[in-house]
N, CA and C of each residue as an Amber inpcrd file, in Angstrom:
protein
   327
   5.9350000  -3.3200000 -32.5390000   5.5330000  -2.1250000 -31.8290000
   4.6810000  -2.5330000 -30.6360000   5.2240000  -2.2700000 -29.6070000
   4.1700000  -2.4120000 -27.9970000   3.5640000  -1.4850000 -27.6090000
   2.3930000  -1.6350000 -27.8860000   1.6760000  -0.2220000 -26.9700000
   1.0650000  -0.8700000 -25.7650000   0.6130000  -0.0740000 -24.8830000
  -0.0830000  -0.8220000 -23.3330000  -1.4320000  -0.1530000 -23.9120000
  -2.0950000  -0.6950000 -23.6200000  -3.5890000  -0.3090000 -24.0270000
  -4.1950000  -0.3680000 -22.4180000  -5.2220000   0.8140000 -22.4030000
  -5.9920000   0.5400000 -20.9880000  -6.9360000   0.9560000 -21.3420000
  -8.1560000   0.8080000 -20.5960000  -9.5810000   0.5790000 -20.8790000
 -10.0150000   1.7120000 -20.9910000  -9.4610000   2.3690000 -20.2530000
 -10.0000000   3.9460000 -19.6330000  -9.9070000   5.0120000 -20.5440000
  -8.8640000   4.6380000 -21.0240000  -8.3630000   5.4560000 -22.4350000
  -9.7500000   5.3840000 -23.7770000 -10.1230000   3.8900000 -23.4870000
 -10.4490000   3.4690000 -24.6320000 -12.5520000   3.8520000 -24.8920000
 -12.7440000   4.5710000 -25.2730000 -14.1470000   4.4130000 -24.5560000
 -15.3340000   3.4670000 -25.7400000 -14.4670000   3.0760000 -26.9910000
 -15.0170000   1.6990000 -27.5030000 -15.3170000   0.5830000 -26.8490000
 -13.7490000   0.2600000 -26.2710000 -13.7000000  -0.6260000 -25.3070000
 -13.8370000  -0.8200000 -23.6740000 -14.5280000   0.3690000 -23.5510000
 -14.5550000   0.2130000 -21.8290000 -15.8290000   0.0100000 -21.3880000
 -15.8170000  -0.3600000 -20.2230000 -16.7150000  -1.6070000 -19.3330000
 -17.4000000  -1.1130000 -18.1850000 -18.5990000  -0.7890000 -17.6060000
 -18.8780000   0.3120000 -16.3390000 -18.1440000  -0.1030000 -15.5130000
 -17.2530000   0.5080000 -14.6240000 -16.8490000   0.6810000 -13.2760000
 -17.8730000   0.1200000 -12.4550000 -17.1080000  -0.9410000 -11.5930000
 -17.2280000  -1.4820000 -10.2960000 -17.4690000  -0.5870000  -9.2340000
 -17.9370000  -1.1170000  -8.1590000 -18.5330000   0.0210000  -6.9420000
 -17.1160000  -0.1680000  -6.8410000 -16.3060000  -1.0430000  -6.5400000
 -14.9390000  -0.8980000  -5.5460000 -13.7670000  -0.2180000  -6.6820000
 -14.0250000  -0.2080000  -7.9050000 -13.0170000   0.5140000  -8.8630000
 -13.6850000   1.7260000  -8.4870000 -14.8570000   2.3670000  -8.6340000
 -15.3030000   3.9240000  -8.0880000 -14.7870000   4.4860000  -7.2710000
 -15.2150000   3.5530000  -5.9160000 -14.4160000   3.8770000  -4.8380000
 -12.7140000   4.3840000  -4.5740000 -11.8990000   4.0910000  -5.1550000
 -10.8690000   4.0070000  -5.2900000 -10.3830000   5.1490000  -6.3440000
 -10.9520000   5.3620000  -7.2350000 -10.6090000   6.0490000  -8.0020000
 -10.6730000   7.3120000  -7.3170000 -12.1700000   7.5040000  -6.9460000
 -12.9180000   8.9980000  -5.9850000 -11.8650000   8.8670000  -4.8470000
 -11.2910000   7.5720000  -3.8520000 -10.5170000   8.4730000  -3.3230000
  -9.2150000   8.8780000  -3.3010000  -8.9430000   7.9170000  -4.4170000
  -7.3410000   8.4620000  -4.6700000  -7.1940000  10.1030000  -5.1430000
  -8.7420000  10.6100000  -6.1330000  -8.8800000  11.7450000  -6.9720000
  -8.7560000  12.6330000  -5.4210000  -9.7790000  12.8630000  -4.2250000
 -10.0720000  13.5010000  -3.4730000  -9.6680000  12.2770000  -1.7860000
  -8.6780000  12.4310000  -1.3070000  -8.7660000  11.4770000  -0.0910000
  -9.4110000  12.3990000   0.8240000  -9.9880000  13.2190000   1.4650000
 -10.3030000  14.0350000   2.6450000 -11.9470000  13.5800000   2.2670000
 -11.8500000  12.7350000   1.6980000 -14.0110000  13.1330000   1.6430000
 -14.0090000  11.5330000   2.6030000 -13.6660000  10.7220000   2.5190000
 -13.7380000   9.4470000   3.6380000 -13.8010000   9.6090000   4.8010000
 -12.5470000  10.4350000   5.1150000 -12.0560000  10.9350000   6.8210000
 -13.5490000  11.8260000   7.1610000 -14.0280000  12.9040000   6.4650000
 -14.7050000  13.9840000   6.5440000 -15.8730000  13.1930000   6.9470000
 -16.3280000  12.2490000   5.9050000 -17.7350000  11.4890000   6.0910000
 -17.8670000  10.8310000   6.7570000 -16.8420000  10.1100000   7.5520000
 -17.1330000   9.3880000   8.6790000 -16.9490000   9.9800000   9.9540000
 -16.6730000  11.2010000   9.9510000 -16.9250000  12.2880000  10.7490000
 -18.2020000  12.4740000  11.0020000 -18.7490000  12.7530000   9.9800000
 -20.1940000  13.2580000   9.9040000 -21.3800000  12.0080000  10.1170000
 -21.0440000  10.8060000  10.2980000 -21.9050000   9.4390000  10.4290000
 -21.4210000   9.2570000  11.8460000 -20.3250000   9.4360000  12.3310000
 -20.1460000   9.7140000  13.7150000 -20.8880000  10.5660000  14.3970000
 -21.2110000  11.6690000  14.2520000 -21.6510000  13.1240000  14.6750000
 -23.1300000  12.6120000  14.5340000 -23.6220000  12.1890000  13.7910000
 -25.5070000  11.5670000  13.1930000 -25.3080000  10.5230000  14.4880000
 -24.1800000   9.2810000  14.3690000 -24.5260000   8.1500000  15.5560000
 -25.0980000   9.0840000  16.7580000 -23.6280000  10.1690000  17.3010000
 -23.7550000  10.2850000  18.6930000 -25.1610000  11.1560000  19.0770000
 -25.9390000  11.8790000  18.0350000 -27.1190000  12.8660000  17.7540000
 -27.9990000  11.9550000  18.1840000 -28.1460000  10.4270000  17.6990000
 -29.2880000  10.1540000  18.0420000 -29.3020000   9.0080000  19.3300000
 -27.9240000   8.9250000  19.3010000 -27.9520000   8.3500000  20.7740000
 -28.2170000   9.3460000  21.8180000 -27.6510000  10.7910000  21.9000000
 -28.1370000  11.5450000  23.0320000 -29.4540000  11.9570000  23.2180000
 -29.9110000  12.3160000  21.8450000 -31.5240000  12.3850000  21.6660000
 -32.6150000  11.2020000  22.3440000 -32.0100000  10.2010000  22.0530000
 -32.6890000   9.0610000  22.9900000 -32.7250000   9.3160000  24.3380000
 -31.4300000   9.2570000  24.5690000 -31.2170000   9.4520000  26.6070000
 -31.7500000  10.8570000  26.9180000 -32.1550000  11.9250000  25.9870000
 -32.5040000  13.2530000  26.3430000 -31.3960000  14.1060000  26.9950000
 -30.3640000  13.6630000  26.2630000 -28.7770000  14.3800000  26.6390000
 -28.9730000  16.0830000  25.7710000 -29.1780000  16.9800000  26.1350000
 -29.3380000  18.3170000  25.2460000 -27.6520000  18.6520000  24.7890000
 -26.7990000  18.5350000  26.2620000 -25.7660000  19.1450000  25.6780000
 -24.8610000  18.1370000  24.9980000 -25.1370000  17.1750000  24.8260000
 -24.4580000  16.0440000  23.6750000 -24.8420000  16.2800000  22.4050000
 -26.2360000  16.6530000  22.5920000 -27.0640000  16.4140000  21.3070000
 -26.1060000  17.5300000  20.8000000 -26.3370000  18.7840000  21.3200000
 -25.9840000  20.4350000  20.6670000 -24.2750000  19.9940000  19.8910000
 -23.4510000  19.6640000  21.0420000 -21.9370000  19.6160000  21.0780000
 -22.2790000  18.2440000  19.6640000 -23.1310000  17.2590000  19.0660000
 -22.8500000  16.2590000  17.8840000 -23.6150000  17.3990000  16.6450000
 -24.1670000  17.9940000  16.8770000 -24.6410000  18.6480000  15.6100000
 -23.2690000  20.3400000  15.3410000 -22.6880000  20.2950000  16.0680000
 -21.5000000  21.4860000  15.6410000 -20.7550000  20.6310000  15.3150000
 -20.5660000  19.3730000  15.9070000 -19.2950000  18.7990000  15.5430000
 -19.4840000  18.4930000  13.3690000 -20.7130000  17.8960000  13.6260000
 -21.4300000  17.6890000  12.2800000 -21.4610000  18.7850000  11.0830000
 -21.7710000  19.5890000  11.7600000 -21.9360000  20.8680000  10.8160000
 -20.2960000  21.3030000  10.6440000 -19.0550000  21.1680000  11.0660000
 -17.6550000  21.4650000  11.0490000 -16.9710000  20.3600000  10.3860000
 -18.0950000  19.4140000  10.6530000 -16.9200000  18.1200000   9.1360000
 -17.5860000  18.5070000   8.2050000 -19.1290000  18.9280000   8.1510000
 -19.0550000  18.9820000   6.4940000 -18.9380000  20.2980000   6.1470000
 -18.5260000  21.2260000   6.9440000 -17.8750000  21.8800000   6.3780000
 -16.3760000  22.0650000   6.1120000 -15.8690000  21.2340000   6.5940000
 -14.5530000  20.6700000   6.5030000 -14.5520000  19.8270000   5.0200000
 -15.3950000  19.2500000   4.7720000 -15.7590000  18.4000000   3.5290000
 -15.5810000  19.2150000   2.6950000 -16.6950000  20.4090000   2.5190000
 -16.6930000  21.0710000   1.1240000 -15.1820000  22.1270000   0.7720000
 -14.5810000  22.5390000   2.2160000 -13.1170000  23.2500000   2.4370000
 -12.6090000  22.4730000   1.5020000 -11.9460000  21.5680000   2.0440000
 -11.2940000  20.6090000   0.9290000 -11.1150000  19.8850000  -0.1960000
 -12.8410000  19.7970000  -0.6330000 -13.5530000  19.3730000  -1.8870000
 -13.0780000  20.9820000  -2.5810000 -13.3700000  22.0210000  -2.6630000
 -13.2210000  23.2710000  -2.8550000 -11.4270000  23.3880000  -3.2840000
 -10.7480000  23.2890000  -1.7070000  -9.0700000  23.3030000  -2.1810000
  -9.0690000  22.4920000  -3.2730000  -9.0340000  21.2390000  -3.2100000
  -8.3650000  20.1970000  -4.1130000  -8.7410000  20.4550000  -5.4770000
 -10.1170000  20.8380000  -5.7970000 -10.8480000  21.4400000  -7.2830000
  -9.7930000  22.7610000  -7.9380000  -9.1450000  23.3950000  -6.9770000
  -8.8820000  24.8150000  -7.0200000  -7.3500000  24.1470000  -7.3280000
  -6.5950000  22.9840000  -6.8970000  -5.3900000  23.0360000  -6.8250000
  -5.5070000  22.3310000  -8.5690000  -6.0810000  21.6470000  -8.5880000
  -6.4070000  21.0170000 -10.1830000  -6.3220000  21.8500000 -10.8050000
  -7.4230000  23.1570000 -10.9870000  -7.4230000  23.7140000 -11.8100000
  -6.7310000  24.6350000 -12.5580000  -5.7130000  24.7510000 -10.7630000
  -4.5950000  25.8480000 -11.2870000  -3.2290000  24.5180000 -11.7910000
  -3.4430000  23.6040000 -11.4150000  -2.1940000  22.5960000 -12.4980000
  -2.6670000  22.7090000 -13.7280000  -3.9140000  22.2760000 -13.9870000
  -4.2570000  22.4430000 -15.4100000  -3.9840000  23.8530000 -16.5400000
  -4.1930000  25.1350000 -15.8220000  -4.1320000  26.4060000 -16.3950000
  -2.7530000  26.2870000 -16.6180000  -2.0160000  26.0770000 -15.8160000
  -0.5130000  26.5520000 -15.7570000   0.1210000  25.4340000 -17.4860000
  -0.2750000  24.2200000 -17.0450000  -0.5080000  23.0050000 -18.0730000
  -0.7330000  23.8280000 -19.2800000  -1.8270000  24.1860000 -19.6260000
  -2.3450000  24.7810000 -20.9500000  -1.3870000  26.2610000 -20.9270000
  -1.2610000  27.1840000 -20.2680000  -0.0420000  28.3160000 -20.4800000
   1.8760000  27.7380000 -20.7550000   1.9320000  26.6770000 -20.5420000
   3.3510000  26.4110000 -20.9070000   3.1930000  25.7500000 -21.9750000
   2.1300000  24.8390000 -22.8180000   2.1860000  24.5480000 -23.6230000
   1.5650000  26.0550000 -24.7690000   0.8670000  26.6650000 -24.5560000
   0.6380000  27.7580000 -25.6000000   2.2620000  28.6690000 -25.7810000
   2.5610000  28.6370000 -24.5600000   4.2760000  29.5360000 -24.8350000
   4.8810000  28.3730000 -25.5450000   4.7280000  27.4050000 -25.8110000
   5.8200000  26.3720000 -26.2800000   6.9240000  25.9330000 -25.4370000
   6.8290000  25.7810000 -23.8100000   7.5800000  25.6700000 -22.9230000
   7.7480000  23.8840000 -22.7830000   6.3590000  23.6670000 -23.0210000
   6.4530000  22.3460000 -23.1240000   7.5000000  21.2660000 -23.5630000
   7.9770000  20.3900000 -22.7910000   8.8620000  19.4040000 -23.8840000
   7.9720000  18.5790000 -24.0700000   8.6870000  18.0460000 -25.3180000
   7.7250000  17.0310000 -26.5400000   8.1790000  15.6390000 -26.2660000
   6.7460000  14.7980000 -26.2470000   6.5020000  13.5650000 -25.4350000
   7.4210000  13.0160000 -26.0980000   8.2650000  11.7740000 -25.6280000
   9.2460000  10.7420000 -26.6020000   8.2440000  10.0280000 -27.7350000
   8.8670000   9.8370000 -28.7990000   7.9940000   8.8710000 -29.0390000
   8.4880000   7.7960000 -29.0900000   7.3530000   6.4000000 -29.1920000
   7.6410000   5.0070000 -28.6600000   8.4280000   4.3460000 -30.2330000
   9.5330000   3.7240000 -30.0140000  10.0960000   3.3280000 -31.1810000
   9.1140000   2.5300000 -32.0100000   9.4000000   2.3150000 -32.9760000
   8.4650000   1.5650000 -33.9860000   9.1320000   0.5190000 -35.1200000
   8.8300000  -0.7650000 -34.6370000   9.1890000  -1.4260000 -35.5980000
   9.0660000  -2.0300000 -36.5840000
C-alpha cells in the first residue's frame, strides 16, 4: 500500500514554516497583496523624496496614489476571501444534497 504522506497534513509531524515556504504559500493563497504592496512602498519612496525637495504637488499626487493601492489591497483581500467562501458553501451544499462523488479509494495490498 503507497500512501504520499506530506507534512502539512500531518500536524504530529510538521516542522515551522520557513520565511520563504510562508511567502509562497501567502502568495500563491492571495497573489494581488505583492503587486498592491509594492505599490504602496513606492507611493511612501516618492512621499518622502518630494517632502525633502518641498515638492507639495508630488507629495499630495504619492499619498492618493498610496491611499488607492491600499485600498486596492483590502478590494481584493476582501474579493478573494468572498470567492473562497462561496467555493466552500457551495462545497458543503453539494455534499449535504449527496451530489458529491465519492473519493476513489487507493487500492490496498
Amino acid at each position: 500500500m503507497t500512501t504520499e504522506f506530506n507534512e502539512r497534513d500531518d500536524p504530529l509531524y510538521s516542522r515551522p514554516e520557513t520565511f520563504k515556504e510562508k511567502f509562497i504559500r501567502r502568495n500563491t493563497e492571495n497573489p494581488f497583496v505583492i503587486p498592491t504592496m509594492g505599490l504602496c512602498v513606492y507611493a511612501m519612496y516618492q512621499m518622502i523624496r518630494a517632502g525633502l525637495r518641498g515638492d507639495p504637488r508630488v507629495f499630495q499626487s504619492s499619498q492618493r496614489l498610496r491611499v488607492g493601492a491600499q485600498g486596492l489591497a483590502v478590494l481584493l483581500a476582501t474579493g478573494s476571501f468572498a470567492i473562497e467562501y462561496n467555493a466552500k458553501m457551495k462545497l458543503r451544499a453539494e455534499e449535504a444534497a449527496g451530489l458529491q462523488q465519492p473519493k476513489p479509494s487507493s487500492p490496498s495490498s
